[in-house]
C-alpha positions in Angstrom: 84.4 113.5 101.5 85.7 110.2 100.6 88.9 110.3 102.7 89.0 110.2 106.5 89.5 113.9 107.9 92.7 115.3 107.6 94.2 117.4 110.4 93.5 121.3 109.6 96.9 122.0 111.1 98.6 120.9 107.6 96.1 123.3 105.9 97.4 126.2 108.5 100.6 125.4 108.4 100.8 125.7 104.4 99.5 129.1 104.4 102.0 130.6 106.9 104.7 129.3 104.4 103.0 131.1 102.2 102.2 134.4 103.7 106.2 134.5 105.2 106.8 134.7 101.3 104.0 137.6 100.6 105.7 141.4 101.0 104.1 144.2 103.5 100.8 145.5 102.6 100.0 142.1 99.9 96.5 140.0 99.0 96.5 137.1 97.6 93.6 135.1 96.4 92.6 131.4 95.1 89.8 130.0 94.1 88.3 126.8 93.5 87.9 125.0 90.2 85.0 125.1 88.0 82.6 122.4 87.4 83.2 121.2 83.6 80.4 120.6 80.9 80.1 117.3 79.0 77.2 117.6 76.5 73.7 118.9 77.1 73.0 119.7 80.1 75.8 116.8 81.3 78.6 117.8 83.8 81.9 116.2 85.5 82.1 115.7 88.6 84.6 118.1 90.3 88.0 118.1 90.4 89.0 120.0 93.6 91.9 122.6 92.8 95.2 121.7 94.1 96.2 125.2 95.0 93.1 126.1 97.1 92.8 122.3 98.4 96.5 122.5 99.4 96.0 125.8 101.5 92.6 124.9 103.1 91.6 121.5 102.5 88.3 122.9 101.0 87.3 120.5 97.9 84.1 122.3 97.3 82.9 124.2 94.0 82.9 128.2 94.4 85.1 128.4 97.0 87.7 131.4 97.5 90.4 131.7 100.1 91.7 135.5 100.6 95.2 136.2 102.7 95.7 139.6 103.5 98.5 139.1 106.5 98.3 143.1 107.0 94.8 143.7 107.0 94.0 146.6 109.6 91.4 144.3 111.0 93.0 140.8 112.2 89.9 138.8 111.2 90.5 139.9 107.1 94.0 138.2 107.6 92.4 134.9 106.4 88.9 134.4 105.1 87.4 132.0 103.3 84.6 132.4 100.9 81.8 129.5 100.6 78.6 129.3 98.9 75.0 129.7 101.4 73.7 126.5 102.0 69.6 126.2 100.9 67.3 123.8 100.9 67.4 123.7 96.9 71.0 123.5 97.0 70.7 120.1 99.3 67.6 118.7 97.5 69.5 118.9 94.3 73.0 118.8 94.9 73.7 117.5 98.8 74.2 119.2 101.7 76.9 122.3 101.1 79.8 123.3 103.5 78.1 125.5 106.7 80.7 127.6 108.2 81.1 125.8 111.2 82.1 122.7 109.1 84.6 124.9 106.5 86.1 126.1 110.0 86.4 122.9 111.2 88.1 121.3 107.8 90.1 124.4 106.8 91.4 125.9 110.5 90.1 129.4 109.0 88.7 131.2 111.7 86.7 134.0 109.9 84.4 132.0 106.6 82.0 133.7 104.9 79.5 133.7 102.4 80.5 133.8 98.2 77.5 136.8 98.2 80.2 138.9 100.3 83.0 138.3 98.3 82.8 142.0 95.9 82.8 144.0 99.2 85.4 142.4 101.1 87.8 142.1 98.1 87.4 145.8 97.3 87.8 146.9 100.9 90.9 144.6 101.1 92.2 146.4 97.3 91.9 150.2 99.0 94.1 148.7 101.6 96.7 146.9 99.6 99.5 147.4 97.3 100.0 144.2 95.5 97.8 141.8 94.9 98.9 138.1 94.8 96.8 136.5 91.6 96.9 132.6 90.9 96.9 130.5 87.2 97.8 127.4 86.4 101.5 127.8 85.2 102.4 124.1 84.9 105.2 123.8 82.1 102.7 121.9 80.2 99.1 123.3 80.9 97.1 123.2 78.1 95.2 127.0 78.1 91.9 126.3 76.2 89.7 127.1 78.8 90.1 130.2 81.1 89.8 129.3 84.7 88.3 130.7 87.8 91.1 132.2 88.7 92.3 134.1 85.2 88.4 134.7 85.0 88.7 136.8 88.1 92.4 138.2 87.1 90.8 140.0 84.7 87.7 141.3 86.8 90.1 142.4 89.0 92.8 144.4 86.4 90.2 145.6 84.8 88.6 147.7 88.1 91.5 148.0 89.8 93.9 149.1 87.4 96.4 151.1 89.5 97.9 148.1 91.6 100.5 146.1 91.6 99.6 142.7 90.3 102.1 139.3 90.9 102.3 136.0 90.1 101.1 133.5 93.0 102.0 130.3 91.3 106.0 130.8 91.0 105.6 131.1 95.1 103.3 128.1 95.6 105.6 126.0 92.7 108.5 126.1 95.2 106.6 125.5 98.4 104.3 123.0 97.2 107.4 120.7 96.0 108.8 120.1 99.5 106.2 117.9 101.1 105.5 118.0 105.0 105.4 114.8 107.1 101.6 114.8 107.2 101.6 115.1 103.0 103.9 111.8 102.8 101.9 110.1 105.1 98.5 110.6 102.4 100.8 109.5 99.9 102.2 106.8 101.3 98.1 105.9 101.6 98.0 106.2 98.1 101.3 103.8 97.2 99.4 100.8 99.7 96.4 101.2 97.7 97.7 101.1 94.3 99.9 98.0 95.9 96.7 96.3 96.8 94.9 97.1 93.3 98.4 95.3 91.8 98.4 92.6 93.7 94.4 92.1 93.2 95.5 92.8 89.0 98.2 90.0 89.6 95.2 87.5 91.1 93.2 88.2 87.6 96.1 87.7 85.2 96.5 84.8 82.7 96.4 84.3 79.5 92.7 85.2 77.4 91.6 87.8 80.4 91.1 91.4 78.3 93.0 94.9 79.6 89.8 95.9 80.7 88.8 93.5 83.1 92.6 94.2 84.7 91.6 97.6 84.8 88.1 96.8 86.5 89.9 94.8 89.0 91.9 97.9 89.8 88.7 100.1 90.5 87.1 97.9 92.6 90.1 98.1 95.1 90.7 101.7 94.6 87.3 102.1 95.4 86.8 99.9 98.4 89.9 101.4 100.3 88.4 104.5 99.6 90.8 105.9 96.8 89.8 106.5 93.2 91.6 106.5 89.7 94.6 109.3 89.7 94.9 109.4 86.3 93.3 107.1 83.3 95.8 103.6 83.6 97.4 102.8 81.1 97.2 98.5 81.1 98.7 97.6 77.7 99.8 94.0 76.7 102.3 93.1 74.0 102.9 95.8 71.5 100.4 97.9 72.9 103.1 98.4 75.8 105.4 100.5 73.4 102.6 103.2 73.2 103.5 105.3 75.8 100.7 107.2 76.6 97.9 104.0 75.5 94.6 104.5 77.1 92.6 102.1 75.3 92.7 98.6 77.5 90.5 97.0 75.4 92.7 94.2 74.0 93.5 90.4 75.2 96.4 89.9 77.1 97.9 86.9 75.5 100.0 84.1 76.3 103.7 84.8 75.8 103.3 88.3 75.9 103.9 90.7 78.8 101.8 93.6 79.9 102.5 97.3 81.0 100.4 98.5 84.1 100.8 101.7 84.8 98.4 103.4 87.8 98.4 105.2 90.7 95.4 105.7 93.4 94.6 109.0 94.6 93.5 109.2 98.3 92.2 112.7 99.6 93.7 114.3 96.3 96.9 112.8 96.9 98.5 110.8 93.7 100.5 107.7 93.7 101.8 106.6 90.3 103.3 103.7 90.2 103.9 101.1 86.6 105.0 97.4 86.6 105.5 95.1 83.5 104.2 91.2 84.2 104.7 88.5 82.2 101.1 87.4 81.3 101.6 83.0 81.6 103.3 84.2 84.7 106.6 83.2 83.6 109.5 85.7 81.8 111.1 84.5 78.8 114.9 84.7 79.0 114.8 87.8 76.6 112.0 89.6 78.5 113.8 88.8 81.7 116.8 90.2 80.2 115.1 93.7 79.1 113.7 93.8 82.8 116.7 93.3 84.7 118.4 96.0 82.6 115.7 98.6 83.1 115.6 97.6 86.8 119.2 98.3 86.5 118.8 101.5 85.7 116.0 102.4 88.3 118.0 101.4 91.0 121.1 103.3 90.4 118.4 106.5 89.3 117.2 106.1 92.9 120.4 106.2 94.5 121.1 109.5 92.6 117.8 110.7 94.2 119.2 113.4 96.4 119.2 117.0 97.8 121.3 119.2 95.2 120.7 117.0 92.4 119.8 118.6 89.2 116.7 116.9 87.1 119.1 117.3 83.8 121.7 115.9 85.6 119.6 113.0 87.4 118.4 112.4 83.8 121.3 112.7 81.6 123.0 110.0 84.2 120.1 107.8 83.5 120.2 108.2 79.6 124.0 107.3 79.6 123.9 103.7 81.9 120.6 103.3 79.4 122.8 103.3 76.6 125.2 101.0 77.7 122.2 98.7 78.8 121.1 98.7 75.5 124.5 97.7 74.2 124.4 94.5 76.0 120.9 93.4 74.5 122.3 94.3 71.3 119.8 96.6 70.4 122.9 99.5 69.6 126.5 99.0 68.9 129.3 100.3 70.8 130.1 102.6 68.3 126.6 104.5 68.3 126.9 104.1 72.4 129.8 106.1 71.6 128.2 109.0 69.7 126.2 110.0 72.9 125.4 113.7 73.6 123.2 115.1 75.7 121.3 116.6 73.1 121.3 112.7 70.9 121.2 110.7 73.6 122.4 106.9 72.1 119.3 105.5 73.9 116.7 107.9 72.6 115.3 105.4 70.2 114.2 102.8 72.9 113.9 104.8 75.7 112.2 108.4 74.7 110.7 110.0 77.4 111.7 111.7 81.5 113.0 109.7 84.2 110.7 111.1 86.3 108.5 114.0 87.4 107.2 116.0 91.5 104.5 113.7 92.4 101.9 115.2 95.1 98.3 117.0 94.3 99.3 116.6 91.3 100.1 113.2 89.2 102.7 115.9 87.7 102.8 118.2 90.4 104.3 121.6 90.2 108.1 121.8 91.1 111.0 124.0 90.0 111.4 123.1 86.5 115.2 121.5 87.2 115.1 121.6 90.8 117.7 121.2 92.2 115.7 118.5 94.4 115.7 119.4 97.8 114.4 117.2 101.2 111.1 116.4 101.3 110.6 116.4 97.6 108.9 113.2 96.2 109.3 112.2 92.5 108.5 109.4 90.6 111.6 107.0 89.1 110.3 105.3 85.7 113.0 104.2 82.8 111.7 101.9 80.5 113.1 100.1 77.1 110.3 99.8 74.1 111.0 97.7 71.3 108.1 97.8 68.4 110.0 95.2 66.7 109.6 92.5 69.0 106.2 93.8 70.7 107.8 93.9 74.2 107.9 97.2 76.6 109.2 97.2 79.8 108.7 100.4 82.2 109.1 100.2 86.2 108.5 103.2 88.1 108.7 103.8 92.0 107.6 106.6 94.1 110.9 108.3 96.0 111.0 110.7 99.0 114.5 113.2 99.1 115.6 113.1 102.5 118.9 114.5 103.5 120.0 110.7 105.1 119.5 109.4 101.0 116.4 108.5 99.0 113.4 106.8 100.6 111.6 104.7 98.1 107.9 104.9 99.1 107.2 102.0 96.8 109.5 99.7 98.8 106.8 97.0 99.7 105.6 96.3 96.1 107.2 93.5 94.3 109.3 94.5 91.2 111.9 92.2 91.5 111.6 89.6 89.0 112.1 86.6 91.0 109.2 88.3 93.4 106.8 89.0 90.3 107.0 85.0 89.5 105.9 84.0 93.0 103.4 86.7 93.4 102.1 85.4 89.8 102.3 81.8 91.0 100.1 82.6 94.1 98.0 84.4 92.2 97.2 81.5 90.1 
């Protein structure tokens, strides 16, 4: 692994949430996610699955975790399923997990082989009555590839047709929202290494340099601090800003212009995701300064309204209406259609079209209730922006925010957004 260990305890401690949640005489099982084909005989590297990583720590491919709190025979309570190490397997592929090492990462006493999985899953079944299955029920999953895990639903249903089959993911949406101490600590990791990619992206900027090199610049300190890409970055200059979701980075960031960065590093599969808008010379006009100020308006007092019992309509539908009257004061709406704001036309929808903010954790959008309420120990991104085609100028600012029940903690605290701060950090740059 990449990472430095991680204490198994986390790992134990998330699957007694879990099992004080499961009813008598219940199984649950999750596996690991599958290695992905390019072309020929081509492969990605693996993406470890946030369910099973989350309840183990295991980021290896093949790997199953079975809970069965009631089992008859303590050491079935918790088992976790590896593939056998061979010397093939290490010639071709590295050195695999031995069982001594999953016990050591995971804190699961009793691991065995993947071979043994068929037996030990239908002697668990005869002693079960509902069976705990897992699938990827994020409100946007795309479902054009059937998983491990459906792959195995099926198996299962299909031979075991007289049990009582329920949904694991609504249980692990709720529990993995609320993040433990240890779990804001990784992310916290993650926020000082995407604040050290910036800063190196701020050292690089000036009028000619491409989006790409900004982006390389970004890798190489991910990389060094042991962290890696969480998503693709988005680093789009002038009107490439106002493209939400622009992945190209392969235009010249000119003078005059500014230029939307918006990355996060993952360290040991947690995600920070963080965006910040720099004027390219190093300097903001008066009328990009102007647009700044107002969206950094907004994320201030959207952070302040980061707390327990908050509803995410609510926290957004406050945003949308101080957006509105933002955009008022740039003139870029009148009064009157400020005035003809509903929640269902928001005034500001035109210039600013998208969330406020989403769970941040395994996930870049982790799973979460869909509208909360937000609850302690939630962490959620903050992002408004204002996009305006017209003029080629974007901006968006987004922070990283803990719920705690003493206010909002924002995790992103030490990376300059002012814009006073981004002009000195620019200057020293240069």
């Amino acid at each position: 692994m990449r990472h430095t260990p991680i204490d198994p305890e986390l790992f134990a401690a998330n699957r007694r949430r879990l099992v004080q949640l499961l009813p008598p005489k219940s199984l649950a099982v999750v596996h690991a996610a599958d290695i992905l084909p390019t072309s020929g005989d081509g492969t990605l590297k693996i993406q470890p699955a946030s369910d099973l990583f989350w309840l183990s720590g295991v980021e290896q491919e093949e790997s199953v975790l079975v809970l069965c709190p009631d089992s008859v025979d303590p050491a079935n309570r918790e088992i976790l399923f590896v593939r056998q190490p061979n010397e093939h397997l290490a010639t071709w592929e590295g050195h695999k997990l031995t069982k001594e090492r999953a016990q050591a990462i995971s804190g699961v006493k009793r691991i065995r082989w993947l071979a043994d999985l068929p037996a030990v899953i239908h002697a668990l079944m005869c002693e079960s009555e509902r069976v705990y299955l897992n699938a990827n029920e994020h409100e946007r999953a795309a479902y054009e590839v059937e998983d491990r895990d459906l792959r195995h639903a099926r198996s299962l249903i299909r031979r075991y047709p007289l049990h009582r089959y329920e949904r694991l993911a609504p249980l692990l949406r709720r529990l993995r929202a609320v993040k433990s101490p240890a779990e804001v600590a990784l992310l916290r990791r993650a926020v000082d290494i995407t604040d050290a990619g910036l800063r190196r992206l701020a050292a690089a900027l000036k009028p000619g340099v491409m989006e790409y090199e900004l982006e390389a610049e970004l890798a190489a300190e991910f990389i060094r601090r042991r962290g890696r890409m969480a998503y693709e970055p988005i680093i789009g200059a002038g009107a490439n800003a106002c493209v939400l979701h622009y992945l190209d980075n392969d235009q010249e960031c000119r003078d005059g212009d500014l230029v939307l960065v918006d990355v996060g590093a993952s360290y040991a599969n947690y995600c920070a995701d963080l965006t910040r808008t720099y004027p390219v010379n190093g300097r903001f006009t008066p009328r990009q300064r102007a647009v700044y100020e107002a969206v950094l308006r907004v994320l201030r007092s959207s952070i302040a309204r980061t707390t327990p019992g908050m509803s995410l309509r609510a926290w957004k539908r406050a945003a949308q209406e101080e957006m509105a009257a933002e955009l008022v004061g740039l003139g870029l709406i009148t009064a009157e259609e400020a005035a003809q704001d509903t929640p269902e036309e928001p005034a500001c929808r035109k210039f600013f079209m998208h969330g406020l903010g989403h769970s941040l954790g395994l996930g870049v959008h982790d799973i979460a209730p869909t509208d909360g309420p937000l609850e302690p120990g939630w962490v959620i991104t903050v992002e408004p922006g204002i996009y305006i085609p017209a003029e080629g100028l974007a901006v968006r600012l987004e922070n990283d925010v803990l719920v705690t029940e003493n206010g909002p903690v924002d995790l992103c605290a030490n990376v300059p957004i002012e814009p006073d701060a981004i002009e000195a950090l620019l200057a020293r740059s240069g």
